[in-house]
Biopython code that builds the backbone (N, CA, C, O; Angstrom):
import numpy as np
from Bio.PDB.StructureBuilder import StructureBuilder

atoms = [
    (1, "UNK", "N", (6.021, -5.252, 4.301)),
    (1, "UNK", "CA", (5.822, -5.204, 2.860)),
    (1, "UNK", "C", (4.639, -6.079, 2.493)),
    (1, "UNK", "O", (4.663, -7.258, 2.846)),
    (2, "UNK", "N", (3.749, -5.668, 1.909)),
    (2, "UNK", "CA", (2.834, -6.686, 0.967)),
    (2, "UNK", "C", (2.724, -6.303, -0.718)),
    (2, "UNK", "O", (2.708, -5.200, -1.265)),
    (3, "UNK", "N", (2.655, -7.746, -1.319)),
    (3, "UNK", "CA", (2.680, -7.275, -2.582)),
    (3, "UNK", "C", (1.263, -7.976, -3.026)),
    (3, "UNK", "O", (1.060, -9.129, -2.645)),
    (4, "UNK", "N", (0.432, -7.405, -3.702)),
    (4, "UNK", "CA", (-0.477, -7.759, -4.448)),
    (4, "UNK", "C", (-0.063, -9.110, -5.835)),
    (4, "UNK", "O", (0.915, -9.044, -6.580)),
    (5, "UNK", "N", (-0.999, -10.097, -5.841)),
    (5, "UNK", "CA", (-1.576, -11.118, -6.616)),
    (5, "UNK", "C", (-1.169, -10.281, -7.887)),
    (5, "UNK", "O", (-1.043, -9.066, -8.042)),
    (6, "UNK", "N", (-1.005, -11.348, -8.745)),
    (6, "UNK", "CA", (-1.031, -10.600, -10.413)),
    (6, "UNK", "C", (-2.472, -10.309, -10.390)),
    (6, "UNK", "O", (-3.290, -10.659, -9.539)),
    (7, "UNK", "N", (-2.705, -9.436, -11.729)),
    (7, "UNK", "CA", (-3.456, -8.893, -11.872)),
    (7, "UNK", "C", (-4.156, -7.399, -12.849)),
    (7, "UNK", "O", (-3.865, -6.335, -12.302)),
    (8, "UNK", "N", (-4.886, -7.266, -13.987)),
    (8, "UNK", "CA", (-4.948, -6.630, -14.951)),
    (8, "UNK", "C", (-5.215, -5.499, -14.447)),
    (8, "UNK", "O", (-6.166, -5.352, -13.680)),
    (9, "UNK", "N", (-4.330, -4.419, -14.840)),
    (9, "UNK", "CA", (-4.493, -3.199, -14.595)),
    (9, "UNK", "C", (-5.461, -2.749, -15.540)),
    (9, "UNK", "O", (-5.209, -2.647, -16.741)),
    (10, "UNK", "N", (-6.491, -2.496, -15.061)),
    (10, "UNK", "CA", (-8.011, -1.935, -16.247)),
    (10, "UNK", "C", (-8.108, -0.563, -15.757)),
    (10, "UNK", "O", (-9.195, 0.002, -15.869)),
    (11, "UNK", "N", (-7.207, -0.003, -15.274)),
    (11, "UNK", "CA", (-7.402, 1.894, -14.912)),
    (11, "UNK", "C", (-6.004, 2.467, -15.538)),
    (11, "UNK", "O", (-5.090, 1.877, -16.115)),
    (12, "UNK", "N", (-6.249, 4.285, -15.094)),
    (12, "UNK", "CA", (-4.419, 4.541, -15.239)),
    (12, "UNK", "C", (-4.110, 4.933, -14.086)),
    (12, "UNK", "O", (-3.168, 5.720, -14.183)),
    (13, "UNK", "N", (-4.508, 4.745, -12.770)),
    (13, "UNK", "CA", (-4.570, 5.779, -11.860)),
    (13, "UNK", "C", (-4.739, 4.584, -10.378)),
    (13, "UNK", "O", (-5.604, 3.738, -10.604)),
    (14, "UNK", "N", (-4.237, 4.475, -9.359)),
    (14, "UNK", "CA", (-4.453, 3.920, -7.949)),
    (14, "UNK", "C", (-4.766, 5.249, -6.782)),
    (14, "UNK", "O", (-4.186, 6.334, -6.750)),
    (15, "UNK", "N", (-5.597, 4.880, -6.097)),
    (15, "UNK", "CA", (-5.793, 5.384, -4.718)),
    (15, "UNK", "C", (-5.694, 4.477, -3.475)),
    (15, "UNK", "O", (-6.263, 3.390, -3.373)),
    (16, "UNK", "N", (-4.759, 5.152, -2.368)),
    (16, "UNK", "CA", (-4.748, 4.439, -1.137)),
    (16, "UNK", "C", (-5.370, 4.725, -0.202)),
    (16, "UNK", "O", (-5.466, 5.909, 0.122)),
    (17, "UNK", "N", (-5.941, 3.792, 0.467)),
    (17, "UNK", "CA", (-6.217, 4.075, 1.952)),
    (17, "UNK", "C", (-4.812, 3.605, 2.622)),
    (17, "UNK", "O", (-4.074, 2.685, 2.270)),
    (18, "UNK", "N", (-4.682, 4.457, 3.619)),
    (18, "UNK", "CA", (-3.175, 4.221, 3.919)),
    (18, "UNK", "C", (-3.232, 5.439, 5.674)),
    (18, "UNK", "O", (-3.604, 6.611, 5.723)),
    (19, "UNK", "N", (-2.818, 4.730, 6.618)),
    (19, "UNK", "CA", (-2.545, 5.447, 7.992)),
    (19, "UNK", "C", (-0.734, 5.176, 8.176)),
    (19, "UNK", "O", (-0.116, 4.147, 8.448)),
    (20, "UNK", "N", (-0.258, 6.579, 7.894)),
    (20, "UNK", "CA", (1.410, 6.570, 7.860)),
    (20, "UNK", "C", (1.584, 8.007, 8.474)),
    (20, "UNK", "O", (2.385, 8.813, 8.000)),
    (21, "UNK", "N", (0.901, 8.240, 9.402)),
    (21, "UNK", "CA", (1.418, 9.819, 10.087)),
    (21, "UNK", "C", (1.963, 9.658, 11.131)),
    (21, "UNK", "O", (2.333, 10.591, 11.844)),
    (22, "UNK", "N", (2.129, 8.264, 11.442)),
    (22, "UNK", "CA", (3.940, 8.260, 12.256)),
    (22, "UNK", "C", (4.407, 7.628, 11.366)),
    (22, "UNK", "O", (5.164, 6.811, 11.891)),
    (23, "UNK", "N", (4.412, 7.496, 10.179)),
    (23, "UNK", "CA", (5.926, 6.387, 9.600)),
    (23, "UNK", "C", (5.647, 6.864, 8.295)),
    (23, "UNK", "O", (5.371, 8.051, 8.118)),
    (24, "UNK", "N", (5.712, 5.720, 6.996)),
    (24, "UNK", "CA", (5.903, 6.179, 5.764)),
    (24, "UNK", "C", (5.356, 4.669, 4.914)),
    (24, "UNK", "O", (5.244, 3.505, 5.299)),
    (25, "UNK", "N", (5.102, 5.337, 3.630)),
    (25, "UNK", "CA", (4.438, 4.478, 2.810)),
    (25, "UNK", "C", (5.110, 4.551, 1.538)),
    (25, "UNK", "O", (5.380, 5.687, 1.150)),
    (26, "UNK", "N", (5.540, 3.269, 0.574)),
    (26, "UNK", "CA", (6.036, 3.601, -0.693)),
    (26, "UNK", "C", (5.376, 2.520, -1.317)),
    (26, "UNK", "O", (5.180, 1.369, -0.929)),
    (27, "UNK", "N", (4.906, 3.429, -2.922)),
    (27, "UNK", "CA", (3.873, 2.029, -3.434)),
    (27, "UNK", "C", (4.715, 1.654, -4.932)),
    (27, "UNK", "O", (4.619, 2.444, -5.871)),
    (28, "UNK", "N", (5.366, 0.654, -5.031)),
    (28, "UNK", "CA", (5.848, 0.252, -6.204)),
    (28, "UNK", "C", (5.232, -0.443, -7.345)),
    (28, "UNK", "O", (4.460, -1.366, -7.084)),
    (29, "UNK", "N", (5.464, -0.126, -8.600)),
    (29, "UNK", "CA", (5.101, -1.533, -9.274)),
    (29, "UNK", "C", (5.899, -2.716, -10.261)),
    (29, "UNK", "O", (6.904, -2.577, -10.957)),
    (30, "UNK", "N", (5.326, -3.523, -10.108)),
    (30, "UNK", "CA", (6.040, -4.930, -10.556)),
    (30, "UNK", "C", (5.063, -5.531, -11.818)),
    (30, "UNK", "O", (3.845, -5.457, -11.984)),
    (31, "UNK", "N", (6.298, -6.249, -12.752)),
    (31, "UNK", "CA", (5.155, -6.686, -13.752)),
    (31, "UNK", "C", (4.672, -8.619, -12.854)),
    (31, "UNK", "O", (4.554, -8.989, -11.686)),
    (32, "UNK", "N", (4.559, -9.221, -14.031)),
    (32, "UNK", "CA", (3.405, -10.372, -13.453)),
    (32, "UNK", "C", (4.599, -11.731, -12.754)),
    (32, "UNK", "O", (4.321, -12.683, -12.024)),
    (33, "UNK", "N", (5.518, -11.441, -13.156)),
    (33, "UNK", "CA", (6.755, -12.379, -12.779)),
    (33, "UNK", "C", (7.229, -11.735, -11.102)),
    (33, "UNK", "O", (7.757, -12.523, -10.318)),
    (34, "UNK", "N", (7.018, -10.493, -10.747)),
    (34, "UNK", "CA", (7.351, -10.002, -9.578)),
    (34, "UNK", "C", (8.851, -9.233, -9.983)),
    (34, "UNK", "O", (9.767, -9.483, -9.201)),
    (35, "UNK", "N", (9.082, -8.573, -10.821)),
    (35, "UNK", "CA", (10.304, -7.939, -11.426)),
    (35, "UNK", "C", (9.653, -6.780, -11.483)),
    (35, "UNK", "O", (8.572, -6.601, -12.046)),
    (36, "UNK", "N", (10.536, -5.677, -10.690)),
    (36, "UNK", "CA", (10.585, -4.149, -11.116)),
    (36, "UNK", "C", (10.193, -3.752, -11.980)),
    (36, "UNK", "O", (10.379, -4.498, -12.941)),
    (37, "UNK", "N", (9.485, -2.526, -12.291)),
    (37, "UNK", "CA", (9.180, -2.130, -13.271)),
    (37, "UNK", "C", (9.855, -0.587, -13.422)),
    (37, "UNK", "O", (9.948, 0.246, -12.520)),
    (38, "UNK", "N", (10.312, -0.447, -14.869)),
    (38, "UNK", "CA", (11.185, 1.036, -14.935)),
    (38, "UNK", "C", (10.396, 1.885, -14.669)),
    (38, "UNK", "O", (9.288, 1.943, -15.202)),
    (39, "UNK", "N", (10.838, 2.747, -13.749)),
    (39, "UNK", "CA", (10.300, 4.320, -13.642)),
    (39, "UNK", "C", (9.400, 4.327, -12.753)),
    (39, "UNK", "O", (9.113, 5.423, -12.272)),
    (40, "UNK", "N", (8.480, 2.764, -12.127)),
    (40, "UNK", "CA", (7.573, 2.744, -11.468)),
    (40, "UNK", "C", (8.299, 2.164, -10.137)),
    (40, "UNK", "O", (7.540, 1.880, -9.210)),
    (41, "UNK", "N", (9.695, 1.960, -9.946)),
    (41, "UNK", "CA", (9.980, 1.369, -8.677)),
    (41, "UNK", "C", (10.976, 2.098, -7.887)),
    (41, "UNK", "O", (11.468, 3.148, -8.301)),
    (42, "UNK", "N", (11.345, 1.479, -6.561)),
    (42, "UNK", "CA", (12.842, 1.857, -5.854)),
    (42, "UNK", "C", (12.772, 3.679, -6.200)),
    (42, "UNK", "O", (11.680, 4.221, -6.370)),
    (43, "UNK", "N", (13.720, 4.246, -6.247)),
    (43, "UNK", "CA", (14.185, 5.643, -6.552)),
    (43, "UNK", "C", (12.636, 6.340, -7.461)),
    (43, "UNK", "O", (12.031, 7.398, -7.284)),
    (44, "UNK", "N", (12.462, 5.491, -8.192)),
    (44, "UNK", "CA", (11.469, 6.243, -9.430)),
    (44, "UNK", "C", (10.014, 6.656, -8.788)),
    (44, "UNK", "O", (9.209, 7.389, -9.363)),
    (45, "UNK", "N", (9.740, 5.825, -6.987)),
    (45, "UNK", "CA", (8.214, 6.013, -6.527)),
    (45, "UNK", "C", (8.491, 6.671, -5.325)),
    (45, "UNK", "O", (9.448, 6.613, -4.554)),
    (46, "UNK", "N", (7.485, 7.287, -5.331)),
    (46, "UNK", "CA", (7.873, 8.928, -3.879)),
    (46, "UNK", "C", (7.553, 7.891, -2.731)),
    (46, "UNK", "O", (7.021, 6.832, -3.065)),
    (47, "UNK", "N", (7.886, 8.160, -1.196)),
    (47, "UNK", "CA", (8.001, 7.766, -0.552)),
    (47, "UNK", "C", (7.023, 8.861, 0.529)),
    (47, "UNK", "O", (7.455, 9.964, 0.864)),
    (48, "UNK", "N", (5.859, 8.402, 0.914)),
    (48, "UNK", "CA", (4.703, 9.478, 1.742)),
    (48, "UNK", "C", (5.151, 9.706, 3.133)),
    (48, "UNK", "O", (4.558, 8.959, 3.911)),
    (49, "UNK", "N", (5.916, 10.412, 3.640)),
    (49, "UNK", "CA", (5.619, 10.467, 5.346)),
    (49, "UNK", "C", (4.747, 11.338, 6.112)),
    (49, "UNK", "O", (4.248, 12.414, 5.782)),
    (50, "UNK", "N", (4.651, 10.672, 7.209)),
    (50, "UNK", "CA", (3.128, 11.561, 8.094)),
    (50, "UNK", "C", (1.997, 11.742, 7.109)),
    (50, "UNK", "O", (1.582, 12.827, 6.702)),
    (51, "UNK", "N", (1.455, 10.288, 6.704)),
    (51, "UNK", "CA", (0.214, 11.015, 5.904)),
    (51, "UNK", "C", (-1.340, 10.195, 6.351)),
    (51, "UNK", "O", (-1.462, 8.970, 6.355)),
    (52, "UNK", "N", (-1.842, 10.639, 6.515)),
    (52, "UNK", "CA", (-3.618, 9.597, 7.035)),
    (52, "UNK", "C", (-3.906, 9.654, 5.817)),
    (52, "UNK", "O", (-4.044, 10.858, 5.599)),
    (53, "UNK", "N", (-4.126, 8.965, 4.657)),
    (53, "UNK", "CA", (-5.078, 9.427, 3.580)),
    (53, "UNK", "C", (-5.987, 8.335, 3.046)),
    (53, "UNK", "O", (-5.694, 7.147, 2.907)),
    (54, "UNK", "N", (-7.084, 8.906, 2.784)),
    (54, "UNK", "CA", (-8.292, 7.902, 2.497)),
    (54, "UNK", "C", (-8.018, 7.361, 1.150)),
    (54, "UNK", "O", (-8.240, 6.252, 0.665)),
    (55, "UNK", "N", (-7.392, 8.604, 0.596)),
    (55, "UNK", "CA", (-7.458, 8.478, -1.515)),
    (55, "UNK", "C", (-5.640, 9.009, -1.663)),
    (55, "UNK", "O", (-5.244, 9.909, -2.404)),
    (56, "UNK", "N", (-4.918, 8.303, -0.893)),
    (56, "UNK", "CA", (-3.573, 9.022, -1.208)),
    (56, "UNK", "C", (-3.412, 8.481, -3.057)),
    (56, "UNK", "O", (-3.825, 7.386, -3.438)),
    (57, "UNK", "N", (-2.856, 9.330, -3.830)),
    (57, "UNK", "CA", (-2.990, 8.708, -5.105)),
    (57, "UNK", "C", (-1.541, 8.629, -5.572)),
    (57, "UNK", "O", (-1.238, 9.570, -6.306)),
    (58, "UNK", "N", (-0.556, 7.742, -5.334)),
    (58, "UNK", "CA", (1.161, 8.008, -5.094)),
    (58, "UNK", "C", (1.229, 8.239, -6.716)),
    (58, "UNK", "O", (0.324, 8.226, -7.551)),
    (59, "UNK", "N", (2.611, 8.450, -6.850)),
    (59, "UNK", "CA", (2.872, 9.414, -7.844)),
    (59, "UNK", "C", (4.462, 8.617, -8.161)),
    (59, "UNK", "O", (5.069, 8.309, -7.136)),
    (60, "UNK", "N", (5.099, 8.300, -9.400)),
    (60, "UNK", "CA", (6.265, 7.974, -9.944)),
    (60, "UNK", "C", (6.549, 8.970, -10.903)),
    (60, "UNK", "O", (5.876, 9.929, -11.281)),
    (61, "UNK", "N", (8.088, 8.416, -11.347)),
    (61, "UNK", "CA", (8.854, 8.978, -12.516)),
    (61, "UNK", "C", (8.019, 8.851, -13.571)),
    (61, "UNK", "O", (7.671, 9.890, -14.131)),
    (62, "UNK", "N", (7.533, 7.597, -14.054)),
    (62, "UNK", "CA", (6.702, 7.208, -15.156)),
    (62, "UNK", "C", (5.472, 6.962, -14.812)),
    (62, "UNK", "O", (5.328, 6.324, -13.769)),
    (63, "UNK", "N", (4.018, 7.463, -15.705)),
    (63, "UNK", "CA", (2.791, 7.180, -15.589)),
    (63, "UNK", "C", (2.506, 5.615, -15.763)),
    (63, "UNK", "O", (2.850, 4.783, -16.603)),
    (64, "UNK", "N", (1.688, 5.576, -14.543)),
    (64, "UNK", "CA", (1.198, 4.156, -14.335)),
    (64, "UNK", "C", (0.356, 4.302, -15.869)),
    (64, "UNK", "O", (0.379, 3.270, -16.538)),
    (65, "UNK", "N", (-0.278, 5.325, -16.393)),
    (65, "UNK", "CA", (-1.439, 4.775, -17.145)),
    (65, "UNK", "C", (-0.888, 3.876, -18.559)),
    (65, "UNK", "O", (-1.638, 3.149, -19.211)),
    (66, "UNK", "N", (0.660, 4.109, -18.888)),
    (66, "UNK", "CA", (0.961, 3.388, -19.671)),
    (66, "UNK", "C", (1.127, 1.620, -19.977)),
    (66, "UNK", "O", (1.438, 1.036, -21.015)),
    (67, "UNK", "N", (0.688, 0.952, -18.262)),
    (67, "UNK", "CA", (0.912, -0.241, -17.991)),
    (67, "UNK", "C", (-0.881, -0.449, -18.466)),
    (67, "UNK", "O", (-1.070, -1.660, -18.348)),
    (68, "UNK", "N", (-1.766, -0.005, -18.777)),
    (68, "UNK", "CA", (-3.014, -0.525, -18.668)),
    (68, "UNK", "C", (-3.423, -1.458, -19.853)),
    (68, "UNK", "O", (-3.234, -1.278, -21.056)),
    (69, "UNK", "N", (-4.087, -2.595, -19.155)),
    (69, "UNK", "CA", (-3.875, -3.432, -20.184)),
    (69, "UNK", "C", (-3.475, -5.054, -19.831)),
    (69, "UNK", "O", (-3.908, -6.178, -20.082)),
    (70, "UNK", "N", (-1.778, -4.083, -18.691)),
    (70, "UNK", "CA", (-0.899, -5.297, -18.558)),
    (70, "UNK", "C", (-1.500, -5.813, -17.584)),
    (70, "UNK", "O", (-2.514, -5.401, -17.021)),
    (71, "UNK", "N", (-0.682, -7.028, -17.295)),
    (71, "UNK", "CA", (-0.729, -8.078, -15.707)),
    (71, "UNK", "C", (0.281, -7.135, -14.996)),
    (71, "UNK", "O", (1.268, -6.779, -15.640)),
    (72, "UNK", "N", (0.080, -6.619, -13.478)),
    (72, "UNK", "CA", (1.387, -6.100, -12.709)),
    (72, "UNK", "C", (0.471, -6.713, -11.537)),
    (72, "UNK", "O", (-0.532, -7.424, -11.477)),
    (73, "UNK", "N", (1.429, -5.997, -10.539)),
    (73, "UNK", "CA", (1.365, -6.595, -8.942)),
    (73, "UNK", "C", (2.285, -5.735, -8.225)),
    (73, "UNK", "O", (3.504, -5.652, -8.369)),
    (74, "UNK", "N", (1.342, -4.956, -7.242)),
    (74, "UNK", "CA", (1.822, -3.786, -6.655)),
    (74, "UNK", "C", (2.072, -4.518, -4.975)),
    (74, "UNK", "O", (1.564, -5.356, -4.231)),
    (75, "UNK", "N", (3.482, -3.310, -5.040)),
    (75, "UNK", "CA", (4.229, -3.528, -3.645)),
    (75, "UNK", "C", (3.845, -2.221, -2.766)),
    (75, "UNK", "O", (3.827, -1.036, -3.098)),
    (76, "UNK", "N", (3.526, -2.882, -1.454)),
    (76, "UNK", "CA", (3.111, -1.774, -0.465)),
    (76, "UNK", "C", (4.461, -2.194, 0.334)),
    (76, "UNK", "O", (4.595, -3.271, 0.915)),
    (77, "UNK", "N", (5.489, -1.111, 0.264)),
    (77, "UNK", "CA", (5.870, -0.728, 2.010)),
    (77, "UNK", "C", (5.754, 0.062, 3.120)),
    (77, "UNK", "O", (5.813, 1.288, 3.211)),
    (78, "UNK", "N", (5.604, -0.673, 3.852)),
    (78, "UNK", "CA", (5.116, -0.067, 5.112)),
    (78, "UNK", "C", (5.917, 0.797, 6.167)),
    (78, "UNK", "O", (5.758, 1.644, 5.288)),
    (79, "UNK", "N", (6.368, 1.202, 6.818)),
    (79, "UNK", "CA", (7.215, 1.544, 7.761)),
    (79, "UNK", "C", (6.557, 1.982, 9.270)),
    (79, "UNK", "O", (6.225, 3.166, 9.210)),
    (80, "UNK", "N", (6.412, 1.686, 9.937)),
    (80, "UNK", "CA", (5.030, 1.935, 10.973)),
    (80, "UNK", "C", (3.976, 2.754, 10.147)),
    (80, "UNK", "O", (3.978, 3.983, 10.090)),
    (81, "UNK", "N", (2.921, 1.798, 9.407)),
    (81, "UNK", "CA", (2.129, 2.147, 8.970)),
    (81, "UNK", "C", (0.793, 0.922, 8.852)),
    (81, "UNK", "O", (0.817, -0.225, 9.299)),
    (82, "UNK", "N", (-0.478, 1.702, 7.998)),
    (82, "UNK", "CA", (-1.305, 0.539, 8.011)),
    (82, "UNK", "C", (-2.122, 1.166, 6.875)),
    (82, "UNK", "O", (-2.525, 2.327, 6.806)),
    (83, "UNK", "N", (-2.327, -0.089, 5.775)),
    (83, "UNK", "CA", (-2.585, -0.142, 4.792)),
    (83, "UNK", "C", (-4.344, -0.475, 4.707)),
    (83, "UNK", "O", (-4.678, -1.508, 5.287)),
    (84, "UNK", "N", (-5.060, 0.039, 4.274)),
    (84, "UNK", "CA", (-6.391, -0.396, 4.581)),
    (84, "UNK", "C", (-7.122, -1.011, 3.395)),
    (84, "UNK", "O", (-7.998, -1.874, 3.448)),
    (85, "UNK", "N", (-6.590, -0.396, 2.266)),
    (85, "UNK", "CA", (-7.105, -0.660, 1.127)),
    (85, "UNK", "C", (-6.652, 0.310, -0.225)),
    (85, "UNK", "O", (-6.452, 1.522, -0.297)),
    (86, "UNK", "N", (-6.572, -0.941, -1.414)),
    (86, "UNK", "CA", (-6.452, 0.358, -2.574)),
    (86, "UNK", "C", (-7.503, 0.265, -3.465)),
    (86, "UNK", "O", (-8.507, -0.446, -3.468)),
    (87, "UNK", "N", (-6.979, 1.343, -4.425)),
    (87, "UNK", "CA", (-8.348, 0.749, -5.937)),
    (87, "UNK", "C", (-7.776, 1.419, -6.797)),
    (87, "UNK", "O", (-7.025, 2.369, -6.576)),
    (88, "UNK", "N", (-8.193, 0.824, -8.222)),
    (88, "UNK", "CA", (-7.647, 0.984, -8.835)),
    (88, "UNK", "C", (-8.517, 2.393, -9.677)),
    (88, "UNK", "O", (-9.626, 2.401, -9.143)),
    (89, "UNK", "N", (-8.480, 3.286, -10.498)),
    (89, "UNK", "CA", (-8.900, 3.698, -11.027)),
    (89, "UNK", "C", (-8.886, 4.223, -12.368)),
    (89, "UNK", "O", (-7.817, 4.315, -12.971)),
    (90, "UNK", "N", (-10.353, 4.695, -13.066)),
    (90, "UNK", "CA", (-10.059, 4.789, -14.726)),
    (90, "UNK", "C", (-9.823, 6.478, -15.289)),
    (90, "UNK", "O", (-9.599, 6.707, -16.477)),
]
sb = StructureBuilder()
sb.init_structure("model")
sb.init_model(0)
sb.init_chain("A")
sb.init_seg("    ")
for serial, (resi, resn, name, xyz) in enumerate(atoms, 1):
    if name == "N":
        sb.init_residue(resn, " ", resi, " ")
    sb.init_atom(name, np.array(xyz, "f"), 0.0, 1.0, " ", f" {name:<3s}", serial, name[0])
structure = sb.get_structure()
C-alpha cells in the first residue's frame, strides 16, 4: 500500500502508470486527515486486474471531479504490482 502526502486536488481526473498484469491495483481516496472518502473508497473504487497501463484512469461510484479544490491523499494498493507514477489531471 502507499498513500500519497496531502495535497490540492487542482484537476477532476487521475491517470496511472501502473504494471498489475500478474496481480491487481485499487486506487482510493482519502480526505487530508487520512479518512475515507464516500463513494471514492473500499467497495465504491474498481479494483484493475492483469493490467500494464501507462494512463490507467481508475474509475469510482462517485466523480473524483467533485473533490477539486479540496486537500485529499490517494491510496495505492498493490497486490503483486508496481506503481510507477500518477498525475493528476484537468
Amino acid at each position: 500500500t502507499v498513500t500519497t502526502k496531502p495535497f490540492e486536488l487542482e484537476g477532476e481526473s487521475i491517470e496511472v502508470n501502473v504494471d498489475a498484469k500478474n496481480g491487481e491495483v485499487r486506487v482510493e481516496v482519502l480526505d487530508a486527515s487520512g479518512k475515507p472518502t464516500r463513494g471514492l473508497f473500499g467497495e465504491d473504487s474498481q479494483v484493475y486486474r492483469a493490467v500494464d497501463e501507462l494512463r490507467l484512469q481508475p474509475k469510482w461510484k462517485d466523480s473524483l471531479a467533485a473533490l477539486k479544490g479540496q486537500v485529499v491523499q490517494l491510496r495505492f494498493s498493490l497486490n503483486n504490482a508496481k506503481l510507477y507514477a500518477f498525475q493528476v489531471k484537468p
